[in-house]
C-alpha angles and dihedrals in degrees: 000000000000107000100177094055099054091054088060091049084063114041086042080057088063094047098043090055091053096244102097094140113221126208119237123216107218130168104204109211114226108238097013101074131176080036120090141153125253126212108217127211092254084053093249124125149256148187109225147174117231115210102168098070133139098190080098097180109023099247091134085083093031108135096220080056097046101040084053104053087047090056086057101044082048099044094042115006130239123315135021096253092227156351121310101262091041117054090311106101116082130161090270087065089044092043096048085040091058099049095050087056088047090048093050090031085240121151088228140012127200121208129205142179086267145355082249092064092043090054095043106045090036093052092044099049095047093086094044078058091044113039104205092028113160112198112215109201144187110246081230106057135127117291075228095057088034085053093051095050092049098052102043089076091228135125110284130187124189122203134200112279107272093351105135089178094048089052091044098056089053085049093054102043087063137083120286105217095042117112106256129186122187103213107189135140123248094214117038098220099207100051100013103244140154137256114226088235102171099041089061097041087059085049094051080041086058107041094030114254151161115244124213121187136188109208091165101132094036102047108104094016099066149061127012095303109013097273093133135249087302087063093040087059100041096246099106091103091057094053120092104204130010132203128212145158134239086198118068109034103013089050100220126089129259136073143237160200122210105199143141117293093265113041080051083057105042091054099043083051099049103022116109103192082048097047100038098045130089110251119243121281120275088243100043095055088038086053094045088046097067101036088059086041095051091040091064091062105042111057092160085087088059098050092042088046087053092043094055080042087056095038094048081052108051086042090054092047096048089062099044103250107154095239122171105238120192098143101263130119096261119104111200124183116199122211100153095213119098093203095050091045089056096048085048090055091044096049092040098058097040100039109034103021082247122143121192111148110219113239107212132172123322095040081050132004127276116276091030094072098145149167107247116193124201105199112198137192095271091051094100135180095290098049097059099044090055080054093046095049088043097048086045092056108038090039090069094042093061087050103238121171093221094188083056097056094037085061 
């Protein structure tokens, strides 16, 4: 077997389709956010805005989140020192934990390294809980939520993105008295869309099942305190675990379920990807504390973030270009062409100090390939005019008919 030669196969596959993903060396400026500089692959360097971002408020470069992650390394050094059960809880992992189940009005909250891992290993110990368990899931969800159903060796049953009919009729060819657990996203990441929250939670309310959430993209950015789209419409309460991230809004790193006592406790019993890995760092969990903390607090970031989202928008669809509009923060642009995505990307970043990563198959299908933009609070006036002059003149030079793809 040659080995070598089916790696490049492989890799030359990539190429050849158009979606080999390239890493980008980027240096971010505190205090200058969304400015960075780039390396580029001669070594020289360049300013740069970065637009892909998931650091949605900032808060990565926030003061109150840095001051405090500079208390913990000084006060404890660098890592935990171990996993959770064995050396790696401290008052910084109780204290952020605490203030996850006060923002979701949850008895108990679980963190873990990301909110990959606590999809994955949540999703996959659940049946190993309830023998029997069937998984109902969004065909849209999360590769980390997707992972974790797989694995658990359960029934699954995957219904069509959004299509509470479609969901009701699987709940109700099965069996009534088997365990059942709806696992779906309250913001879709790739268009932007919305999760009909309330309408699955009155069909788990009605057959009787468990329902599991990812607000990761909306925890921090919605609703009076942060709580996600589920506290902005008053449902958090009807919900049984909740999934969030440390790593976009809060601008720190790690992941999270809010849950009941003893959900929180059955899975960090049970849970291998919870049991086998190094806690967080001290000052991770002490920096992510007090961002979800000020958050709370400070809901005008929200509503700034939203505004630049609305103005980005407007500005996009002035000018033609085919965007995916649900009313989220997200800004996709849709070009359809791999190639062309990727040429987009590359232009955009050499010519203008624009990044924007393409997102090609398999993040999202074939023929929907896309840049998607994430404006921020600190993405003011002039930032999007430089990305409004840039996407109208590269648009045309890549010759792409804007009135065809809108359509």
């Amino acid at each position: 077997m040659d080995y070598t030669a089916k790696l490049d196969t492989a890799i030359n596959q990539l190429h050849e389709e158009g979606r080999y993903r390239t890493f980008i060396d980027i240096e971010r400026c505190k205090g200058h956010f969304p400015h960075a500089v780039w390396t580029r692959p001669d070594g020289s360097q360049q300013d740069i805005t970065v637009w892909c971002g998931n650091d949605y408020l900032g808060m990565g470069q926030h003061p109150v989140v840095l001051e405090a992650m500079h208390e913990a390394i000084d006060a404890t050094g660098a890592g935990s020192g171990g996993t959770r059960n064995i050396s790696g809880t401290t008052v910084y992992h109780k204290r952020l934990e605490a203030e996850l189940s006060d923002l979701h009005g949850k008895e108990a909250s679980l963190l873990f390294t990301s909110a990959y891992i606590a999809n994955d290993a949540t999703l996959s110990t659940l049946p190993k809980l309830f023998p029997g368990m069937i998984i109902y899931s969004d065909a849209l969800n999360h590769a980390s939520m997707i992972e974790g159903v797989r694995r658990n060796g359960g029934a699954k049953r995957i219904f069509r993105h959004n299509d509470v009919a479609h969901l009701r009729e699987l709940l109700a060819a099965d069996d009534p008295s088997a365990p059942k657990l709806i696992a779906f996203e309250s913001i879709y990441s790739m268009d932007g869309d919305f999760g009909p929250i309330e309408e699955i939670i009155e069909l788990a309310e009605e057959f009787g099942a468990l329902t599991y959430i990812d607000e990761v993209h909306a925890v921090g950015m919605y609703g009076p305190r942060g709580g996600g789209v589920a506290e902005r419409d008053n449902l958090a309460h009807r919900i049984d675990i909740i999934n969030g991230t440390l790593a976009k809004a809060f601008g720190v790193m790690g992941g999270y379920i809010s849950a009941s006592a003893k959900m929180i406790d059955a899975i960090r019993s049970y849970a291998p990807g919870f049991i086998f890995t190094t806690s967080l760092a001290p000052a991770v969990a002490a920096g992510a504390a007090a961002s979800v903390a000020h958050l709370k607090k400070t809901p005008e970031l929200r509503d700034m973030q939203q505004q630049q989202a609305k103005i980005l928008k407007l500005r996009l669809k002035g000018l033609g270009f085919p965007i995916i509009d649900h009313g989220s923060h997200i800004v996709p642009v849709m070009v359809g062409n791999p190639v062309h995505t990727q040429k987009l990307s590359d232009m955009l970043l050499a010519d203008y100090g624009i990044y924007v990563q393409p997102i090609n198959f398999p993040t999202v299908p074939r023929g929907t390939e896309r840049l998607r933009f994430t404006p921020s609070p600190v993405h003011g006036p002039k930032e999007i005019d430089a990305l409004i002059k840039a996407m109208d003149a590269l648009w045309s030079h890549c010759a792409l008919n804007r009135a065809d793809l809108a359509g």
